[in-house]
C-alpha positions as CSV (number, residue, x, y, z in Angstrom):
1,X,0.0,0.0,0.0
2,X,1.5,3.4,-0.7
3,X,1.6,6.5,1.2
4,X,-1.6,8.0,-0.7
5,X,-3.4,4.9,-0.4
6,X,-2.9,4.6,3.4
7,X,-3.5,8.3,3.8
8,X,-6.7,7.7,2.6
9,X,-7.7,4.8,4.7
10,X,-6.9,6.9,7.7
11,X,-9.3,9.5,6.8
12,X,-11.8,7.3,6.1
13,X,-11.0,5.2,8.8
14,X,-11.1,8.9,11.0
15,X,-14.3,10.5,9.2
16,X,-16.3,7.6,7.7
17,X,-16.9,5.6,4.6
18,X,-20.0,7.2,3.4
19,X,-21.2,9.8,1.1
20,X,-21.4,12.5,3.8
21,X,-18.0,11.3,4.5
22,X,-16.3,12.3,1.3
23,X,-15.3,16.1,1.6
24,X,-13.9,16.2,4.7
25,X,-11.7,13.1,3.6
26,X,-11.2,15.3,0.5
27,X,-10.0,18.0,2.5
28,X,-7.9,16.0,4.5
29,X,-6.1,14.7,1.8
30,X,-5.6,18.1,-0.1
31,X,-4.2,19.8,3.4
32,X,-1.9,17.0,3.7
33,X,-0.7,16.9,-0.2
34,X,-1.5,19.7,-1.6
35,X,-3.7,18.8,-3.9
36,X,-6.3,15.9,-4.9
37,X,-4.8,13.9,-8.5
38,X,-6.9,12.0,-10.7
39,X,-5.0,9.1,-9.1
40,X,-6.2,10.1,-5.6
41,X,-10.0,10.3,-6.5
42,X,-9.8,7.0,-7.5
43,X,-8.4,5.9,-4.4
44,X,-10.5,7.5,-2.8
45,X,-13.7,6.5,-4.9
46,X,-12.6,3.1,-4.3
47,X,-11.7,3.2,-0.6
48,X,-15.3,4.5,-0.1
49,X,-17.1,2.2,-2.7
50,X,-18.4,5.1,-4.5
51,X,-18.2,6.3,-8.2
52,X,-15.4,8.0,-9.5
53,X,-17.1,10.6,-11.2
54,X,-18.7,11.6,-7.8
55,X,-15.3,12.0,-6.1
56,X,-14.7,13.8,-8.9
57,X,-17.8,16.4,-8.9
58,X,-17.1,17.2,-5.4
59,X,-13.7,17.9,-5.8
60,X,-14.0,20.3,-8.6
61,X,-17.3,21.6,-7.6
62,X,-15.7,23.3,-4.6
63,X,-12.9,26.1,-5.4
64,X,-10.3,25.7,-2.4
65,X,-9.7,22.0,-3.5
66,X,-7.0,22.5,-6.1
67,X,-7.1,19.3,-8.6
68,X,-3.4,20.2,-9.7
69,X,-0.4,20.5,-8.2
70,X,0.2,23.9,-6.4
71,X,3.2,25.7,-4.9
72,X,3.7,26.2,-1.4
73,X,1.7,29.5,-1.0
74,X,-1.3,29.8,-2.9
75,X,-2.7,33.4,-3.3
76,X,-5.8,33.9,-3.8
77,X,-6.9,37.1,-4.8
78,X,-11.2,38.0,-4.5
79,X,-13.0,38.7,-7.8
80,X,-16.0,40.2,-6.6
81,X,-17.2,43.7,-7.5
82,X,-16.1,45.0,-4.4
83,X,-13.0,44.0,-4.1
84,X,-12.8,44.6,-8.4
85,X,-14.1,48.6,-7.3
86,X,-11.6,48.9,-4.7
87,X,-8.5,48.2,-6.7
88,X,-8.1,43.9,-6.9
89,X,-6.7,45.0,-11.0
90,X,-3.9,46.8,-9.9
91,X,-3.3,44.3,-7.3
92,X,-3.1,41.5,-9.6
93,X,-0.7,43.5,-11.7
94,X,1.5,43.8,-9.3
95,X,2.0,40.4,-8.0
96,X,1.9,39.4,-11.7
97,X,4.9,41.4,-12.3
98,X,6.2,40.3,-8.9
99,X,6.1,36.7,-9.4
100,X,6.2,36.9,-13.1
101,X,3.1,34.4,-13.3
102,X,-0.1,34.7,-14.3
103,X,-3.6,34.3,-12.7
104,X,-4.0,30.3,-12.7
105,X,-0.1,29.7,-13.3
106,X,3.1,28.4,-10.1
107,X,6.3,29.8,-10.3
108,X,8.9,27.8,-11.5
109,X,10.3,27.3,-8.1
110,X,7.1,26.0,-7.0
111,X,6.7,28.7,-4.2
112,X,3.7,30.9,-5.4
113,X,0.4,29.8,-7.4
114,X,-1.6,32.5,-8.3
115,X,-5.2,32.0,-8.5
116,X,-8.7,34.3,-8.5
117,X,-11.8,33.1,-6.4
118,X,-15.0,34.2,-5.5
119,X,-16.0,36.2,-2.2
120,X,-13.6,35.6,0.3
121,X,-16.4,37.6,3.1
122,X,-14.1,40.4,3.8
123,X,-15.8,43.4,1.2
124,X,-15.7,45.7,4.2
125,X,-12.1,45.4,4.1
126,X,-11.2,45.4,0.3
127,X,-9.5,44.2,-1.3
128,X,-8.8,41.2,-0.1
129,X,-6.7,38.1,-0.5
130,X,-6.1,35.1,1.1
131,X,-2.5,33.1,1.1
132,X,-2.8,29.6,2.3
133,X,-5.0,30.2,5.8
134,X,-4.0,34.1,6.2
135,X,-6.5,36.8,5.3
136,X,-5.4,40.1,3.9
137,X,-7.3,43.2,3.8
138,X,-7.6,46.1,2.2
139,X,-4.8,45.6,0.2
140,X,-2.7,47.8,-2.2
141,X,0.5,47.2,-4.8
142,X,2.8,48.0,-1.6
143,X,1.8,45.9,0.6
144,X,0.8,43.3,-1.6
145,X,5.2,43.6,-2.4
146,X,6.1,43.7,1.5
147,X,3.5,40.7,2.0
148,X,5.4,38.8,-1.1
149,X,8.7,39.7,0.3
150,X,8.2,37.9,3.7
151,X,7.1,34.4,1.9
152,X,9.5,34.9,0.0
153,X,12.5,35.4,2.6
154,X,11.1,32.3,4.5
155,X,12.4,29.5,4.0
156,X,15.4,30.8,1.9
C-alpha cells in the first residue's frame, strides 16, 4: 500500500466511509498533499465504494480544493465587485509582475500559485486576498510587495 493509499484509509478510517464522508476526507487529503490527482479520487472512490465521477464532482465543484499541483503558497486574490471597485486589478498586476506568473499559473520554483476566487467575506475590508489560511485586507500594490517579500525570505 502506498503513502496516498494509506493516507486515505486513515481519513476514512477517521471521518467515515459514506457519502457524507467524502469532503472532509477530501479536505484531508488536499491539506496533507497539496492537492487531490486524478489518481487520488480514484483511491478514494474506491476506498469509499463510490463512483469516480462523484469524487470527482465534489472535488472540482468546490474552489479551495486545487485538482493540480500547487506551490507552497497559494494566493488567492477576491473577484468580486467590491473587491474589483476597490482596486483587486492593480493588485493582480503587481503580484503578476512580482512573481512573473499569471492568474491560474506556479512559479517555477514551486513557491507561489496565483489563482482568482469568488468572495472571500471580507468586502468591508477590500481588497482582499487570502494566502494559504491568512486573510489580507484592504490591500494595495505596496503591501501586496512587503506581504510577497516575507514568503518569500522564508524559508530561503
Amino acid at each position: 500500500m502506498d503513502s496516498i493509499q494509506s493516507l486515505i484509509k486513515d481519513l476514512a478510517d477517521q471521518h467515515g466511509r459514506n457519502r457524507e464522508s467524502l469532503l472532509p476526507v477530501i479536505q484531508g487529503l488536499v491539506k496533507r498533499e497539496k492537492y487531490l490527482s486524478e489518481y487520488s479520487m480514484v483511491e478514494i472512490a474506491r476506498e469509499m465504494d463510490i463512483p469516480a465521477a462523484e469524487v470527482f464532482g465534489t472535488a472540482t465543484f468546490y474552489s479551495f480544493l486545487e485538482t493540480k499541483p500547487a506551490g507552497k503558497y497559494i494566493i488567492r486574490v477576491c473577484k468580486t465587485i467590491t473587491c474589483s471597485m476597490k482596486g483587486k486589478n492593480q493588485l493582480l498586476f503587481a503580484i503578476q509582475d512580482m512573481l512573473k506568473i499569471n492568474v491560474g499559473e506556479t512559479t517555477p520554483d514551486k513557491r507561489f500559485t496565483l489563482l482568482e476566487t469568488n468572495c472571500l467575506g471580507w468586502c468591508h475590508k477590500a481588497p482582499a486576498i487570502l494566502i494559504n489560511d491568512e486573510v489580507y485586507t484592504e490591500v494595495t500594490p505596496e503591501k501586496i510587495r512587503e506581504i510577497l517579500t516575507g514568503y518569500m525570505k522564508e524559508n530561503i
